[in-house]
N, C-alpha and C positions, 0 to 999 in steps of 0.2 A: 482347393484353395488357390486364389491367385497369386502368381508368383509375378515379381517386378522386376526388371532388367538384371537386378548383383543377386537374384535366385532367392531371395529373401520374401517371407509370405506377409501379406498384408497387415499393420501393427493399427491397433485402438490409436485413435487421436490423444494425444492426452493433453489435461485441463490446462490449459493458458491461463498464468496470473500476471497481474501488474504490480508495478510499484510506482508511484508518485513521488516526486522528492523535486528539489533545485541543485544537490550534488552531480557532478558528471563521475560517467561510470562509463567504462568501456566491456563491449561483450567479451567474459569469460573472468569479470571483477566480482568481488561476492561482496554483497553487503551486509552490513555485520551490525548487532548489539554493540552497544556501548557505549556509542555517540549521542552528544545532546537531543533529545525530545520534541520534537515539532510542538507537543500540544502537552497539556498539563502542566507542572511542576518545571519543564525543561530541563531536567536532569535527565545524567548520562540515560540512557534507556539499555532498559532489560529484555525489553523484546524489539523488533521487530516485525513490519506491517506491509501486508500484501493483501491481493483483489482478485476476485474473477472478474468483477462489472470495469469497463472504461471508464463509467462516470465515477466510481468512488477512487478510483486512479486520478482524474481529473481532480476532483477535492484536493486532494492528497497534494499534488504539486501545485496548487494554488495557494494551501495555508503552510507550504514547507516556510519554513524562517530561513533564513540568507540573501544572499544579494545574487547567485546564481537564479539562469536562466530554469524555470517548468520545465522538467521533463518526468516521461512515461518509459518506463524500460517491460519487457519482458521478462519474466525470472521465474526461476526455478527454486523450490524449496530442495534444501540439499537434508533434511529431518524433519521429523513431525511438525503439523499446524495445526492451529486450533483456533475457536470461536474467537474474534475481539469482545472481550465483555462490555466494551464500550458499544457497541455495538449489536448486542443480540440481547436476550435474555427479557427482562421488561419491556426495557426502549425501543427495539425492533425485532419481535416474536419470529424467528424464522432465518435470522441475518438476511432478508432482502438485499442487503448491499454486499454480502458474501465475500465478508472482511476477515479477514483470519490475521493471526500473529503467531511469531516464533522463534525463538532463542536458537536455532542455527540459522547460520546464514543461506542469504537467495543467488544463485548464481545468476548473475545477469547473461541473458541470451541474446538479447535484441535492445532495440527502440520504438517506439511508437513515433514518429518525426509529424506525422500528422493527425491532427484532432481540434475538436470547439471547444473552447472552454468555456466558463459560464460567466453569465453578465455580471461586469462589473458591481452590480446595485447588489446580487445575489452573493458573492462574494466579503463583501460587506457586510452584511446579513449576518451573513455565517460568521465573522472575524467577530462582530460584533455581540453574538450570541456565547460565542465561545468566552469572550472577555467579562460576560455577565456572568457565567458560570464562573469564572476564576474568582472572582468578588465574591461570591456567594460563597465559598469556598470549596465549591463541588470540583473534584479534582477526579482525573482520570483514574480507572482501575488498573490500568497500565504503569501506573508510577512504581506499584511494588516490585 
């Protein structure tokens, strides 16, 4: 086995997730349940929402609600995750956007400081899509 400078043998990469939001967070803050809802109902929320993919991180701090600046943090689940049902099951077979949610909190590690976000026109899109579901009265599974 390879051993590295402090005598310690080679360790698995392990899974890099993001979080999207407009809150500021500094590395070693945990983000928590129980704060208003970006999406559905806007009630306090029960879970919490993280990614493997940059682009569904990017989402993610594009439709955050507030007047703070987009940002992408690095985080660490600190307890179990699980499938976003908004996200897998039907509407995307397989979670392709490999969204997960969780009632313990994400330790924040890092920032993402650079990334593309998506065209204005597609952003729109999406705000606008979401708003027609809210009319509709189709509401997140996330609410409960």
């Amino acid at each position: 086995m390879n051993q590295n400078k402090n005598g310690h043998g080679a360790t698995p990469f392990a899974q890099t997730y993001f979080h999207g939001t407009k809150a500021d967070f500094q590395p070693g803050d945990f983000i928590e349940p129980g704060f208003p809802s970006n999406y559905g109902q806007q009630q306090n929320a029960a879970y919490i929402f993280l990614t493997a993919t940059l682009d569904a991180a990017i989402w993610g701090a594009e439709l955050a609600q507030g007047e703070g600046r987009e940002r992408i943090y690095l985080v660490e689940p600190t307890g179990e995750i699980e499938d976003d049902p908004d996200l897998t099951d039907k509407k995307f077979p397989g979670n392709p956007t490999k969204s997960y949610r969780s009632i313990h909190p994400f330790k924040v590690v890092g920032e993402v400081t650079v990334w593309q976000g998506h065209l204005d026109e597609q952003i729109q899109a999406m705000k606008d899509a979401l708003a027609r579901l809210k009319e509709q009265g189709i509401n997140s599974l996330n609410d409960a």
